[in-house]
N, C-alpha and C positions, 0 to 999 in steps of 0.2 A: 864667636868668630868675627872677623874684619866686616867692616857694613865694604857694602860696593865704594869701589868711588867713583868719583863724580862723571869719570871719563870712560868708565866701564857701563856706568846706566845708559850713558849716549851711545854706546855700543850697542844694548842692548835693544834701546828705543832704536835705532838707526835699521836692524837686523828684524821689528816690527815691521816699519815702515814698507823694507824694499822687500817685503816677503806677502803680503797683503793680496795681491792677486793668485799666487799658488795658494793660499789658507783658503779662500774663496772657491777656485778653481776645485780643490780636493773635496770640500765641504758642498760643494752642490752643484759640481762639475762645470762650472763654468767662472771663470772672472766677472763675467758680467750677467746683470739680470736679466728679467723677459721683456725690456725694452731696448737693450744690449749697451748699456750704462756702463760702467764698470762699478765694481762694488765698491769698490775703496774711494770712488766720487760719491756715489751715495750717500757712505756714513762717511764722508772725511773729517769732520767735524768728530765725530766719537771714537772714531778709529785715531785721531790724534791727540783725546784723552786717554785713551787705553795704551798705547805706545809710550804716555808717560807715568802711569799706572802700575804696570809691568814691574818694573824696577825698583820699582815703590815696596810693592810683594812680597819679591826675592828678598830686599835686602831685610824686612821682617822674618823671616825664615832665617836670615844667616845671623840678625840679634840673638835669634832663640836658639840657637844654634841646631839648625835643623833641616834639611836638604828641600830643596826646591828642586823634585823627581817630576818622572814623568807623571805621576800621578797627579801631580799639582800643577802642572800644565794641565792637561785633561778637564777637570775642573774647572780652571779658568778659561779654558773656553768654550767648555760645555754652558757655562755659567754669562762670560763677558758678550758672548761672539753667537756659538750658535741657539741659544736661549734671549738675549739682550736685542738682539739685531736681526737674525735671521727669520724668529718666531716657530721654532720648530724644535723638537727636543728629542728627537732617535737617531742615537748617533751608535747604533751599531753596527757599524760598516766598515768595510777596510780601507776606505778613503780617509773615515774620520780620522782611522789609528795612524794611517800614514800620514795624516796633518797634524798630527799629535808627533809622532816620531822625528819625523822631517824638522819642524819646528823645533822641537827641542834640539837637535843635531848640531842647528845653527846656534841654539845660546849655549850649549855647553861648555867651547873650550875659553866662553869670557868665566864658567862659574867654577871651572875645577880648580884655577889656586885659590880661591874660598875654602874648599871642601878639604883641603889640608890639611890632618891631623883632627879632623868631628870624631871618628872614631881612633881607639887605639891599634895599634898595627898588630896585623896577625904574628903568632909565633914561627919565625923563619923555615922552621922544621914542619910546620902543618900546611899542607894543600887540599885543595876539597878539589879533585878530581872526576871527573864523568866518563863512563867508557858508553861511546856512543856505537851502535850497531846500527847498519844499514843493511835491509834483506831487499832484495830485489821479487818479486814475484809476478809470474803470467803464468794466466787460466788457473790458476791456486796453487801454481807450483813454485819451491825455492829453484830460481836459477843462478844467482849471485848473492855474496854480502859479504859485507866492508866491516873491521870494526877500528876504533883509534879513541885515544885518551885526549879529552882537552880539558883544557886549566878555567872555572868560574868565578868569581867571587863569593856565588853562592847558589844554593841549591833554588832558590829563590828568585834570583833573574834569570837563572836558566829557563825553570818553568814558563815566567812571566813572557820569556821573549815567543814560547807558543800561543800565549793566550792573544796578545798584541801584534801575532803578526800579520804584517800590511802587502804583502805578494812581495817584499824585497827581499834578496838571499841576506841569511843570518851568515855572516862569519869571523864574528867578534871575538870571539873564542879560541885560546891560542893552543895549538895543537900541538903535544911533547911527543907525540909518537910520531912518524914520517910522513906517515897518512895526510896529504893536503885537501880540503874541501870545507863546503858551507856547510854550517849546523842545518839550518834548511834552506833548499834550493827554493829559485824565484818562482815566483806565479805557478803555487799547487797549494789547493785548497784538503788542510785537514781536516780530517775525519778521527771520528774515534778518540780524540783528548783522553788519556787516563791518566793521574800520577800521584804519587803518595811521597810521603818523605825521602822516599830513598829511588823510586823505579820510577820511568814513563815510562807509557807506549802510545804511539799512534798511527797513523796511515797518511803518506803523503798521497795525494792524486794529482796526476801530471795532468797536463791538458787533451795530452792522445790519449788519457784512461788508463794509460800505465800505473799499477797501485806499490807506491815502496812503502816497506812495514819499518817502522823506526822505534829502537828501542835502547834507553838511555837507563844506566844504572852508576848514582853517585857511591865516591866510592873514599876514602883518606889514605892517601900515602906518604910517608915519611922518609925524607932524604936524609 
C-alpha cells in the first residue's frame, strides 16, 4: 500500500496532541493528576515523542500491507501510555475501550484511503447479513420484540463490537429492513456473552433493571 504522507502523519501527530487530555481523562478519570497538574504537562516531553512515533507505526503496517485496527491501537497504548507513563497495567474497563474506541474514531478517516483495495472486493451477489431479535422482558415474562436485518462486514466485527463495548449506542450497522435503531443501546451493561459462528445471545441490562434478551443469528442472502 502507499506509505502516509508527510501531511497526513501531521494529521495524525496533530489529532495526538489536541486529544491528550480526553486519553488521560478516560484512562484514570481525570486530565490531571493528584496534584492537579495536567497529564500532558507532565509527560510533555514523551507525549511529543510518541505523537511522532505514532505515524511512524502506521505507516509500517501500511509497507506490509496490513491494517492498523483497533487492536493495534490497543497495544500501543496498553504498551506506550498506560504501561510507559502511567505505571499500572489493568486495563479492563470501559473507559479504557472507550479511549481505545474514541481515539481510533479520530484517526480513521485520515487511514481509510490507505486501506483501498488490502483486500479483494467481495462478490457483488454475496452479503453476510444478521437478523437481529430484540425481546423485551419483566418479571420473566415476554411482553415485546423487535426483529430487523442489518448489513456487516463480517461475522467478526459484529461479535467484536459486544466484547469492546464502552456504554456508547452501537449503530453502525446499516439496516435493509425498515426497522430503525441501535445494535446496542447506550449505558446497559451485558450479561450473558454467548456466540459461536453463526448465533449470539445476550442480556442487555438498562439501568432501571429493565432486562432486554438479544439474539443475533447470521445469515447470506443473495440478490
Amino acid at each position: 500500500m502507499e506509505r502516509l504522507k508527510k501531511e497526513d502523519k501531521e494529521k495524525l501527530s496533530k489529532i495526538l496532541h489536541n486529544n491528550w487530555s480526553l486519553v488521560f481523562k478516560l484512562l484514570t478519570g481525570s486530565p490531571n493528576d493528584e496534584y492537579g497538574i495536567p497529564y500532558r504537562e507532565v509527560y510533555k516531553w514523551e507525549l511529543q515523542d510518541r505523537e511522532k512515533e505514532l505515524p511512524n507505526i502506521i505507516d509500517t503496517y501500511l509497507i506490509n500491507d496490513a491494517f492498523f485496527d483497533r487492536h493495534s491501537l490497543r497495544s500501543w497504548i496498553v504498551e506506550e501510555i498506560v504501561g510507559a507513563l502511567l505505571g499500572y497495567s489493568d486495563c479492563r474497563t470501559i473507559k479504557f475501550y472507550q479511549c481505545v474506541n474514541q481515539l481510533y474514531n479520530f484517526l480513521l478517516p485520515i487511514l481509510k484511503p490507505y486501506y483501498v483495495g488490502l483486500y479483494p472486493a467481495k462478490e457483488k451477489t454475496d452479503y453476510c447479513k444478521i437478523i437481529e431479535t430484540n425481546i423485551s422482558m419483566k418479571d420473566g415474562q415476554v411482553y415485546d420484540h423487535q426483529s430487523r436485518v442489518v448489513e456487516a462486514d463480517s461475522w467478526d466485527e459484529y461479535t467484536e463490537m459486544y466484547e469492546e463495548y464502552d456504554g456508547s449506542p452501537i449503530d453502525r450497522f446499516k439496516a435493509i429492513s425498515e426497522m430503525i435503531g441501535n445494535s446496542i443501546p447506550k449505558d446497559v451493561e451485558i450479561l450473558n456473552l454467548k456466540y459461536d459462528e453463526k448465533h449470539l445471545t445476550c442480556d442487555f441490562k438498562h439501568k432501571d433493571g429493565w432486562i432486554e434478551k438479544k439474539l443475533a443469528y447470521k445469515c447470506w442472502l443473495r440478490y
